[in-house]
N, C-alpha and C positions, 0 to 999 in steps of 0.2 A: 703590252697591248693596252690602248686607252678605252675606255667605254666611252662613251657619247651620256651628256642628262637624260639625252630622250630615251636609248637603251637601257638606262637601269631604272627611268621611270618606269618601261616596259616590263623588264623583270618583276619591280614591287608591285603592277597592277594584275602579271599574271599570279604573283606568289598569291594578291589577295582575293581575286577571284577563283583562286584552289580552295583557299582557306574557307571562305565564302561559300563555293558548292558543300564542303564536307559539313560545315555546319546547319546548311539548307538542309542537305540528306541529313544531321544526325533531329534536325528541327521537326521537319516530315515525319519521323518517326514515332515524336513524342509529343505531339505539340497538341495544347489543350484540347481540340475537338478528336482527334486520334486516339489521344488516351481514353477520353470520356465514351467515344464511342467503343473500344476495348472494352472496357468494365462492362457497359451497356449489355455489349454481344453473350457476358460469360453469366451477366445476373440474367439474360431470356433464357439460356442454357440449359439453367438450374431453378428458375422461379418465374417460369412463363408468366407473363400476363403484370411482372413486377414493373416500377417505372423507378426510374432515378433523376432526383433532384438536388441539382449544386446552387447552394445561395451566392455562393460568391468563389471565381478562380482568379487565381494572381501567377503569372509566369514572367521568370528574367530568365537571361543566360549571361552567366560569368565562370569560373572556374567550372562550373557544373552546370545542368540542368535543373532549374527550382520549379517545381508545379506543386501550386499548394489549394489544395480546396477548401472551404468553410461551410459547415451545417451543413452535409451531405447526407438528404435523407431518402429511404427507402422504403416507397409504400407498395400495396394491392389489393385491389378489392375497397378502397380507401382506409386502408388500415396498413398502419407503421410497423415494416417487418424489422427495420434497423435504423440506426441515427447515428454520424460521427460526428463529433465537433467544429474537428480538422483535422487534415490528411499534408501531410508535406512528402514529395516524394523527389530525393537528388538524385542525380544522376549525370556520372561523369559523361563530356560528348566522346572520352576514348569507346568506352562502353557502347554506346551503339556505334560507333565507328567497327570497333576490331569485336566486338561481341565481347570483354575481357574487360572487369573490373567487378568494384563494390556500389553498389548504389545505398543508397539511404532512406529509410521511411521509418516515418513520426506520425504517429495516431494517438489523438487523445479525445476521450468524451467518447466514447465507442459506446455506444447500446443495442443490444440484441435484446429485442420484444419476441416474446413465447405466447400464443392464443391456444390455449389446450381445450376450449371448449370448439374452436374451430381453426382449428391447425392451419393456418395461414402461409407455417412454412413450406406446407406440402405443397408439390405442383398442380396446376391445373389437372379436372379427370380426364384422364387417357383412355380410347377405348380399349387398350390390351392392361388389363387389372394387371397381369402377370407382369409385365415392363413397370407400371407405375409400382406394386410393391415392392420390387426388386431395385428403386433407383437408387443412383450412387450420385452424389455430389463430385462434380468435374470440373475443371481448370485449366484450359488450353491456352498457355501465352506464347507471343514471337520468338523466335529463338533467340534475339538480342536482348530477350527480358527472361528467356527462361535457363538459359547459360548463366546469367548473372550470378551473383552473390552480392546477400542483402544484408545490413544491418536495421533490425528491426526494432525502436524505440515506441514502446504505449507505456501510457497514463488513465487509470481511471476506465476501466473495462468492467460491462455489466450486463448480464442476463437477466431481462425483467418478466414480470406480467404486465400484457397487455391490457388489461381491464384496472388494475390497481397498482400501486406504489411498491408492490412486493417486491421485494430483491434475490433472484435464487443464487446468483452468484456474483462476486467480484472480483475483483487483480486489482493491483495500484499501481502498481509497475511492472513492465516488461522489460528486458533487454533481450537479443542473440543477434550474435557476432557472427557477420559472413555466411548467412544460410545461403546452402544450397542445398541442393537436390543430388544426393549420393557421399555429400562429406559430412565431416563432420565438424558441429557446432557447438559454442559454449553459450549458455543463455543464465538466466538471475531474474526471478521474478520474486514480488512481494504481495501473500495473500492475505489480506486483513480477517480477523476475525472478530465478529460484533454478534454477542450472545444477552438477547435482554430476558429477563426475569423476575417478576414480581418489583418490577416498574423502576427497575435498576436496569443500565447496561454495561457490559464487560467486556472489553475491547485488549484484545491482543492482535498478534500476525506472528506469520510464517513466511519468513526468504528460504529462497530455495535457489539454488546454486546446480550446474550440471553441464550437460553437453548431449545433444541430440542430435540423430545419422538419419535423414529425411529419405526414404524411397517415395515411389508414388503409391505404393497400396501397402507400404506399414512402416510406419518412425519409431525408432528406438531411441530412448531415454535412460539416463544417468542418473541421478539427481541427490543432495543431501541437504539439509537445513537445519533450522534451529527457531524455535517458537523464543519470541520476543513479547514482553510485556508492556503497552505503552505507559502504563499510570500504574501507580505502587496498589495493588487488592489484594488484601489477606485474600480472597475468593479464587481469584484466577492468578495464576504464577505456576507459567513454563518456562521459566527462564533456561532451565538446565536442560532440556527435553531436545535431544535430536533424532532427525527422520532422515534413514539413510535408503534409499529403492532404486529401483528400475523401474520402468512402463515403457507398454506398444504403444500406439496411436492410430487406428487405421482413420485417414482423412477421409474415406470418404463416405463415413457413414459416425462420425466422429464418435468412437469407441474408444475409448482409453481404459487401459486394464495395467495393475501396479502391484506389485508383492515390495514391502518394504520392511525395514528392521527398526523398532524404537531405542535408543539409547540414552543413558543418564550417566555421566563423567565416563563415557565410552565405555557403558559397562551396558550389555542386551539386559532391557525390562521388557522383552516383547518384541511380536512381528504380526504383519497384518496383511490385507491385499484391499484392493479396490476397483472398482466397476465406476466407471463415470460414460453415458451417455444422453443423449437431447431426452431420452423419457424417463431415466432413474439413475440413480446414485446409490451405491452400496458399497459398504464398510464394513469388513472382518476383522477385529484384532483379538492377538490370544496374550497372557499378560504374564508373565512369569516371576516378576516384582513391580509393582506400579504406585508410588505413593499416594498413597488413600487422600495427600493432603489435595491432589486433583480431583477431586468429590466437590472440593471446597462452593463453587457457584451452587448445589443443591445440597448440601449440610441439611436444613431444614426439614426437606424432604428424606431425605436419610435417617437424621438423627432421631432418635426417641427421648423419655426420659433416662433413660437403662442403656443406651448408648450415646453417648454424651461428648467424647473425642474421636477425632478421626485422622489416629496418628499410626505410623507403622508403612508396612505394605501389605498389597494382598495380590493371590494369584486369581485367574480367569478368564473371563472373553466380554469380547461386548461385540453385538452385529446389531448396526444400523443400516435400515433404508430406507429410502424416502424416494416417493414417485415427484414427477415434474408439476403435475396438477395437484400435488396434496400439498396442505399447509404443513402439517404436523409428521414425523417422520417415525416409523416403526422400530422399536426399540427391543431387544434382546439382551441382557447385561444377567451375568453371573460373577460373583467376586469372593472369594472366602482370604480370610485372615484371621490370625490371633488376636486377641481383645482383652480387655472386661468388659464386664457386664457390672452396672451402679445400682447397689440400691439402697444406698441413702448418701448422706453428704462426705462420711468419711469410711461408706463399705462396698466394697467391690467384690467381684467372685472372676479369675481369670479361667477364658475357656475359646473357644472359638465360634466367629460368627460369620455368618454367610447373607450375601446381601443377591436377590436375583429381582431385575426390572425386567417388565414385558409390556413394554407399551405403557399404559397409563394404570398398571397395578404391578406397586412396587411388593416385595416382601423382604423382610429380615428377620433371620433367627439365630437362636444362641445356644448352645452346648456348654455342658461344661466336664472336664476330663472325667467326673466320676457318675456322671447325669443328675446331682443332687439337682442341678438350677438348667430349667430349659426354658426358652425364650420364643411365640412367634408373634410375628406382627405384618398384616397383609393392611396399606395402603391405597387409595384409589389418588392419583394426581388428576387437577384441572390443570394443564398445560399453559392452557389462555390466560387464565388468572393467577397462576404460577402459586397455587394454595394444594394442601391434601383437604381434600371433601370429604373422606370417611375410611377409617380403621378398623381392624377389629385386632384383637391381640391377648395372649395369655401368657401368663408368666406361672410357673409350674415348679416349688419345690421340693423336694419328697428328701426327709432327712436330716435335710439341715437345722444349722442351728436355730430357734423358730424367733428369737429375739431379731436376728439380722433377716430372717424373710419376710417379718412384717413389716419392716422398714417402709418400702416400697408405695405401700397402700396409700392412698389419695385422701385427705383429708373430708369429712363429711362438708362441712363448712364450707370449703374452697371449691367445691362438688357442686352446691346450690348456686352460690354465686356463679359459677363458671358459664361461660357468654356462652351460648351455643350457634357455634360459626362453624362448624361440621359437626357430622355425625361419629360416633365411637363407639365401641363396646371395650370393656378391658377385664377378664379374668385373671384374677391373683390365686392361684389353688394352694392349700398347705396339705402332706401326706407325711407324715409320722417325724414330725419339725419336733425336734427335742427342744425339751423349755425345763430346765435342771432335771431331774429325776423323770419329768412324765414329758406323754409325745401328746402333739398337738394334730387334732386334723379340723379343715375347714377352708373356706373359701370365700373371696368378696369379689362383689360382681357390681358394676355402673358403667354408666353409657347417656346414652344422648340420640333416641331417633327423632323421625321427623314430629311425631304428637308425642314423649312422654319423653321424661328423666327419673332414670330407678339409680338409687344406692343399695347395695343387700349384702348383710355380713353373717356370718354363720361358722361359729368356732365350739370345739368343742374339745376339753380334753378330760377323761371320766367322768363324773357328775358334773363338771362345772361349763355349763353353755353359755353364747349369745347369740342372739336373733336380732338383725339390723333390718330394718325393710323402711325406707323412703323412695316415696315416687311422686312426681310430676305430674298431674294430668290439665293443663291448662283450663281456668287459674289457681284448681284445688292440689293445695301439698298432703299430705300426708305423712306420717311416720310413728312406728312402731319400734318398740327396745325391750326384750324381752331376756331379764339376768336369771339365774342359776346359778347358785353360790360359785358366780363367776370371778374369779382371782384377775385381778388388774397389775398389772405392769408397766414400769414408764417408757417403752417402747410404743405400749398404744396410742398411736396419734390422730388417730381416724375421728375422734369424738374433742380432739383439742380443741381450745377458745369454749367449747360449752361445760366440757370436764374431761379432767385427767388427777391422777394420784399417785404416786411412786408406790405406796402399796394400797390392797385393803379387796373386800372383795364382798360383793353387791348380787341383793334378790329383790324382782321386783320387776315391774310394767311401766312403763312411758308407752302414751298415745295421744295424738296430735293432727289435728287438723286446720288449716288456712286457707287463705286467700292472696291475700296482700301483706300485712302484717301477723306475725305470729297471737299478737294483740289481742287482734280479731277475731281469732279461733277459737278450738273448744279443744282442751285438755285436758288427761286427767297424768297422775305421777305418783305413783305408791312404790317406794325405792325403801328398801332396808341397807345399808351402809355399815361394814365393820372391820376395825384395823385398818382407819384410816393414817396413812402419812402422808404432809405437804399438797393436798387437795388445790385444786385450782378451776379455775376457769366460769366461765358468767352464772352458769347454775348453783355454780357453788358462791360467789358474789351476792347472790340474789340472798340465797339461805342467809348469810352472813350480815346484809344489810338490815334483813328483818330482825334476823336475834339483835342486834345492836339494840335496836328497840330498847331493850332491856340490858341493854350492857352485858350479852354476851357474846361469843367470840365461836363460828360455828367455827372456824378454821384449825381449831385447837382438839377439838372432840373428835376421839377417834373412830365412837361410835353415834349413829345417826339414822333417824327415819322418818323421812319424807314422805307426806301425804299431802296434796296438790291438787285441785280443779280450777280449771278455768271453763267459763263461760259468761257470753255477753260482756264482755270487755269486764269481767267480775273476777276477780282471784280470792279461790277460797283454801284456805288456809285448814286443814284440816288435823292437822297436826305436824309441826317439828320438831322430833325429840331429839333431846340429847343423853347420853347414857353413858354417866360418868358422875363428880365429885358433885355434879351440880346436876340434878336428873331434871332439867326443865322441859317443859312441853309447852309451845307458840299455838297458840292458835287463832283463825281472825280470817276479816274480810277485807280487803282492798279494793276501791272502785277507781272507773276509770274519769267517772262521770263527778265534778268536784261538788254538785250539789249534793253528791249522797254521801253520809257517811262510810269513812274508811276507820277500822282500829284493829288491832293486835290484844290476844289476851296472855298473858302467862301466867302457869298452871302449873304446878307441881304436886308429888303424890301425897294422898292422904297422911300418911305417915308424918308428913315432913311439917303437919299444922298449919301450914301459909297458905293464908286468901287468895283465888285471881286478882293478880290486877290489869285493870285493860286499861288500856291507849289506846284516843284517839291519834287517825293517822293524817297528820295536812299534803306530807309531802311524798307521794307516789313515786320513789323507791325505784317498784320492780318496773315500772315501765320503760325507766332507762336501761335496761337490761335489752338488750337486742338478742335474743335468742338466735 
């Protein structure tokens, strides 16, 4: 049978006027004011009184349906409840033809604004309290869109405040394959994490990998991942760290709740759960090994002088949470581990320590297996300025060897000088610290509050004492040094850079008063000195400088008595003996003032026949002496 042109013209014009209707109807269905008014109908729904604005819509049909929106923003009230960048949404024309396929949507530049001083995302008031407390977030789409299955592609998703730059949350990436409603889905999102601190930032993220089964009123979740480091920091490094959980999601009041497991080379160091909704977030983990080297971004705040590495693991918990309107987020952290404890450059004492945060007052203490060495130290953090503001803290030995517990002690010198950029207090206690044959008891105590600076030492072991007391009271120093046929040791470092001795052992008063320069003050020093070996330090320089005078050599005499005043910038020389082969006695005035006479006299005893002879002095010496 032959066709005719005109007959199978007629066929191709009916074949394209079928074609033509089904693409009309799949056009109708979707086509830019249809959709927009869609969206429109489900945002009055849920956020009466809201308005939606598209800067710019661009639609083609080719293989699919393309509807892409640009800067689609969402206000009320005149205030921006959300903002996307752009929205692109395919859609096969089978799909609304037969109701049956995958559609596609791409969101990037998503912002979600938060007003917690005037909830913006609540609805308008309702007269029935009871309906508006009780509302539920709702979704009514066509059936040709709500049969669908969707692949859903975001970039760059963010929860802010509306009054300020805050950020309470981010995503970078989105992916999930073929959601529907009742099957199940695989998804892969990437959560960046950006921790700043004392004017550093520390940037990691967590992928997370899974698959989620969508009902309408609860979604169940899969999920595993693994924290990624972007830039190499001794500080932050989870490279090894994977997060293995489950989670609900009920949509419509977006509650997500998660019990999860931590892992390190697939070995459990821990399991946790989590609470995430629009007014708070909370974190429970409990730790069974967690490498302490995750402390690392707050070491600082951790560390002491007495703990000093943060190597090992420890067992514990930590509960954060944090409301939607607070900056700063509530902290609960317990952590105990084996350690040392330092107290000095090459001595340690191994025992166990325990580290407990709560909020912004940190504490740590330290045990040791027999309780000779106990340890605490309670912290306050300023969060904001990422500094500790004030501590207090005691270190307690009863026993020990009394050489290695004085180690410890803080230098008087480095005491004075020290900036006071927080507050302190620090107790060193000694209880029956063996030092060869006899036991030592005593204590040193300095600190730093808001009006004063005390140093105070107090050792005592049978007859032989000392009494340290320096204090601060802006701009008058003070201090007091009160010997007792007190035996010296070269572990004493407390009094280094002014004096120290390998042996020998000292009666006698230092008392001292300033301003500004030691100089300036009024002094006096009456020190007996005996059995000295290898003496050192500026007090002893000073002695040493004057005898030269006379060509002698204080550094050699083992015995020695120092008598000393100063006043009016005037040092008087009251006597320096020496008591030995050469039994000389110094004595003399030193000014500060070059118009007046400065000299030295030495003196030796009657017995020995020989004159004073005194020197005049040109070149003031003790002044270079920085005490």
């Amino acid at each position: 049978m032959k066709l005719s042109l005109k007959v199978i013209i007629g066929l191709w014009v009916i074949l394209l006027l079928f074609i033509g209707g089904l693409f009309y109807s799949a056009y109708s269905r979707l086509k830019p004011e249809t959709f927009i008014a869609l969206v429109t109908e489900q945002i009055q729904k849920n956020y009466p009184g809201a308005k939606l604005n598209v800067d710019k819509v661009d639609y083609r049909l080719s293989v699919d349906f393309n509807l892409n929106l640009k800067n689609v923003i969402l206000t009320r009230s005149g205030k921006i409840i959300g903002s996307i960048g752009e929205v692109e949404l395919k859609v096969p024309w089978w799909l609304l033809l037969l109701n049956r396929g995958n559609a596609q949507i791409n969101l990037s530049d998503l912002v979600i604004y938060v007003d917690h001083s005037n909830s913006i995302t609540e609805p308008a008031p309702q007269t029935d309290t009871t309906e508006n407390k009780n509302r539920k977030i709702q979704v009514v789409l066509p059936g040709y869109l709500a049969d669908a299955k969707y692949s859903i592609r975001a970039k760059n998703i963010s929860i802010k405040d509306l009054h300020n730059s805050r950020r309470y949350f981010r995503l970078s990436k989105l992916l999930v394959r073929e959601f529907q409603y009742g099957k199940n889905s695989a998804f892969e999102l990437n959560i960046p994490i950006e921790i700043q601190h004392k004017e550093a930032k520390y940037t990691s993220e967590l992928w997370l990998f899974g698959d989620v089964t969508p009902q309408p009123e609860l979604w169940k979740l899969n999920y595993r991942g693994e924290f990624k480091t972007r830039e190499s920091n001794d500080k932050l490094q989870f490279e090894d760290l994977i997060i293995d959980g489950k989670a609900s999601l009920k949509p419509s009041d977006m509650n997500l709740i998660s019990d999860f497991n931590l892992l390190i080379e697939k070995l459990s160091i821990g399991t946790g759960s989590f609470i995430a909704n629009e007014n708070e977030l909370s974190i429970n983990m409990d730790f069974q090994k967690v490498p302490l080297s995750f402390l690392g971004i707050v070491d600082q705040e951790v560390k002491n002088p007495y703990l000093t590495e943060l190597v090992g693991f420890a067992q514990g918990s930590v509960r954060v949470s944090k409301k939607a309107d607070q900056e700063i987020a509530n902290l609960r952290a317990i952590l105990n581990f084996d350690g040392n404890i330092t107290l000095g450059p090459q001595s340690s004492v191994p025992g166990k320590w325990k580290l407990v945060a709560e909020d912004t007052r940190w504490e740590s203490s330290f045990i040791s297996p027999k309780s000779e060495v106990s340890f605490f130290r309670r912290s306050i953090i300023d969060f904001k300025r990422g500094m500790i503001t004030q501590y207090n803290e005691e270190l307690g030995f009863t026993g020990l060897d009394f050489k290695l517990a004085v180690e410890p002690v803080m230098k008087l010198g480095d005491f004075i000088n020290l900036v006071d950029n927080h507050y302190f207090n620090t107790v060193i206690s000694f209880k029956k610290c063996q030092l060869d044959k006899k036991f030592v008891d005593g204590n040193f105590r300095y600190g730093i509050s808001p009006d004063q600076k005390y140093y105070q030492g107090d050792l005592s072991e049978a007859l032989s004492t000392l009494k340290l007391n320096y204090q601060l009271k802006r701009p008058l120093h003070q201090i007091s040094l009160e010997l007792q046929q007190f035996t010296w040791i070269p572990q004493y470092k407390f009094l280094e850079t002014f004096f120290a001795v390998q042996e020998g052992k000292l009666n006698g008063k230092v008392e001292g008063k300033w301003s500004t320069d030691w100089t300036d003050g009024v002094w006096l020093a009456q020190v007996n000195a005996t059995d000295l070996k290898e003496p050192t330090g500026k007090w002893i320089n000073l002695v040493n400088k004057i005898s030269q005078s006379f060509t002698l050599d204080a550094l050699v005499s083992p015995n020695q008595n120092w008598s000393l005043s100063l006043k009016n910038k005037a040092l008087q020389i009251n006597a320096i003996t020496f008591e030995n082969a050469d039994p000389a006695k110094v004595t003399g005035l030193l000014q500060t003032d070059p118009k007046l006479k400065s000299f030295l006299v030495l003196n030796y005893p009657k017995n020995f026949k020989w004159k004073p002879v005194r020197k005049e002095v040109k070149e003031l010496v003790w002044q270079r002496e920085e005490l």
